[in-house]
C-alpha positions as CSV (number, residue, x, y, z in Angstrom):
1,X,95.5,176.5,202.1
2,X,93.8,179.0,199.8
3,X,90.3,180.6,200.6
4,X,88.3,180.7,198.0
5,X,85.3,183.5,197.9
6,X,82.6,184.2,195.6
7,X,81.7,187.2,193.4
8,X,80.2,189.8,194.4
9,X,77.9,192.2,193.0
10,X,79.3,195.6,194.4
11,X,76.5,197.8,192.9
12,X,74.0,195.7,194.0
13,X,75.3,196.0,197.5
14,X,76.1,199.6,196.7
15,X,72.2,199.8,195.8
16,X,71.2,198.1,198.8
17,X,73.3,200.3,201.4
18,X,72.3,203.4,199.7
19,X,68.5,202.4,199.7
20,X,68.8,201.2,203.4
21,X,70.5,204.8,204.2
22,X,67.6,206.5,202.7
23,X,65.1,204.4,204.4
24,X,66.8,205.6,207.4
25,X,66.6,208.8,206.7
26,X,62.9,208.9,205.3
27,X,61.8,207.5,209.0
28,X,63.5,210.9,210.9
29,X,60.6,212.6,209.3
30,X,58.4,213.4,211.9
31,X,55.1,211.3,211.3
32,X,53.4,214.0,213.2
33,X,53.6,216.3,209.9
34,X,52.2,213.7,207.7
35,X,49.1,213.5,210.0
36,X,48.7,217.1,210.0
37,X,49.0,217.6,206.8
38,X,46.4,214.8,205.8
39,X,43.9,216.3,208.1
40,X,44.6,219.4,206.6
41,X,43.9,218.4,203.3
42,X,40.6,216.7,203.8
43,X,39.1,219.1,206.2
44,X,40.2,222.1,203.4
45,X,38.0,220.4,200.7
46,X,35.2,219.8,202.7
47,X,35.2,223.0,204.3
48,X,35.5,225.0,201.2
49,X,32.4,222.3,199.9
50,X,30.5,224.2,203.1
51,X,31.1,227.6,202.9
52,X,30.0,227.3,198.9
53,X,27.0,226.1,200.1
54,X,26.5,228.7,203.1
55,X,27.5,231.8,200.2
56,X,24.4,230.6,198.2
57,X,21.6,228.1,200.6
58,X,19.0,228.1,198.0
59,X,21.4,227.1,195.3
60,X,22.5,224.4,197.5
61,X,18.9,223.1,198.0
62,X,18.3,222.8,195.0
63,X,21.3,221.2,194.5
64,X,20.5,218.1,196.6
65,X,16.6,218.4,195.3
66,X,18.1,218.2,191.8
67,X,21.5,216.2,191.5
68,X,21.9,214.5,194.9
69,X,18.8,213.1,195.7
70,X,19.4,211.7,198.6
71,X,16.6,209.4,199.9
72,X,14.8,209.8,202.9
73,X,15.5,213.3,203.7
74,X,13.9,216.4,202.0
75,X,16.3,218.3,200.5
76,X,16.2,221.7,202.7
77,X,16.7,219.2,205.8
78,X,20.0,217.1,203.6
79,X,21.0,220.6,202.7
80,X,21.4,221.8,206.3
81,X,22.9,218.7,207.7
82,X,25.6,218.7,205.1
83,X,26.7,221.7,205.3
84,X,26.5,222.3,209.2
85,X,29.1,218.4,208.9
86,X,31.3,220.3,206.1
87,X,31.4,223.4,208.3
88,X,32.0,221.9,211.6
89,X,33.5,218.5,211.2
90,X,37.0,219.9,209.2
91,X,37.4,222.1,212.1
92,X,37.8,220.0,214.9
93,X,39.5,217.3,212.6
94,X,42.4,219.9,211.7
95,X,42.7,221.3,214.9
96,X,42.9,217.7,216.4
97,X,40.0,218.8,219.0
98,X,37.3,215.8,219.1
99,X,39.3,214.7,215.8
100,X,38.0,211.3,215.8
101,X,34.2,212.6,216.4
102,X,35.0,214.7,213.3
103,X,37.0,212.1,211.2
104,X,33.7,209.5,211.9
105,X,31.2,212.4,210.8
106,X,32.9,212.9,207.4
107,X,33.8,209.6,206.6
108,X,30.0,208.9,207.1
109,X,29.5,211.8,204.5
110,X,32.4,210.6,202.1
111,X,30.3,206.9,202.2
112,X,26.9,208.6,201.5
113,X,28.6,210.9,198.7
114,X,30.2,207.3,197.2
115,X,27.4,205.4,197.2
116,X,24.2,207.6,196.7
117,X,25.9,210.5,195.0
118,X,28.9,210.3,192.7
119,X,29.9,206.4,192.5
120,X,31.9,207.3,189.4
121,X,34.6,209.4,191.9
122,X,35.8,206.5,193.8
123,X,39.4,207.1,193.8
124,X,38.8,210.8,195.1
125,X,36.2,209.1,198.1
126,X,39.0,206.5,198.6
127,X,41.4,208.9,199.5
128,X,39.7,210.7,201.7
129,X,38.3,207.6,203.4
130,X,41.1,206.4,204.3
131,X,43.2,209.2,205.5
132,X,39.9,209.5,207.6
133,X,40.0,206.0,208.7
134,X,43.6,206.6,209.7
135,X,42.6,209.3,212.3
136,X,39.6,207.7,213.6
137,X,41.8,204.1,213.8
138,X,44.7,205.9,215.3
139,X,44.1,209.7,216.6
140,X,45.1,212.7,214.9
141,X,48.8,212.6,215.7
142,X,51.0,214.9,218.0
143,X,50.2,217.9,216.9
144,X,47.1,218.2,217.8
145,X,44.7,219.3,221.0
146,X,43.3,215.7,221.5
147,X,47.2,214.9,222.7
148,X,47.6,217.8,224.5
149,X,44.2,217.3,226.2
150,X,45.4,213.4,227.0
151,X,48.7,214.1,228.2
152,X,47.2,216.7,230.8
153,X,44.6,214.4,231.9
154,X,46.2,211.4,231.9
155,X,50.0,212.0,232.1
156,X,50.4,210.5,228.7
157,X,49.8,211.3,224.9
């Protein structure tokens, strides 16, 4: 009796095993990190976008009487608003405190900015909308003091 077997493809399965090794690997990276480092990186732009505006108020009024145009607010009002959410809304977002109420302010200000302002920048407004999205969908991660904050009130992150 013989056995009979078919080819294989060793450096396809090679491939495959190698692939599946770094797959493994890739998921020991602590997903807390990644979240940090997205909220990082969307509350940096907008809060550099505030404190241009707070270095210079009047060129920043005339900057939404001018280019933004934003309807239904005058422009000293739209001025103020934005840059008290640019100011305020990065902070609690990267330090994970009220990171939802923060991630739901900008991404507000991110859909105004797309559709009223700058349509033309959608990838940019994509990107932050949806790392936004992902925090107000599914908290601001481990490292943060909304999960410290749970875990001492409720026993659990």
């Amino acid at each position: 009796m013989s056995t009979a077997s078919l080819p294989s493809d060793d450096g396809q399965a090679g491939l495959a095993g190698r692939l599946d090794a770094w797959r493994a690997t890739a998921r020991r990276f602590p997903m807390s990190l990644i979240e940090l480092g997205m909220r990082l990186a969307v509350g940096a732009t907008f809060f550099k976008s505030g404190l241009n505006k707070v270095q210079s108020f009047d060129t920043a009024i005339l900057l939404f009487r001018e280019e933004y145009r934003l309807p239904l607010l005058p422009p000293e009002v739209a001025a103020t608003l934005g840059t008290a959410v640019e100011l305020g809304a990065p902070v609690l977002l990267v330090l994970g405190l009220f990171a939802r109420l923060g991630a739901a302010a900008l991404l507000a200000m991110t859909l105004v900015i797309q559709f009223l302002v700058y349509p033309a920048n959608w990838p940019e407004h994509l990107m932050w909308a949806s790392i936004l999205a992902y925090v107000l969908t599914r908290g601001p991660g481990a490292l943060s003091i909304d999960r410290v904050i749970a875990f001492n009130l409720f026993g659990r992150a």
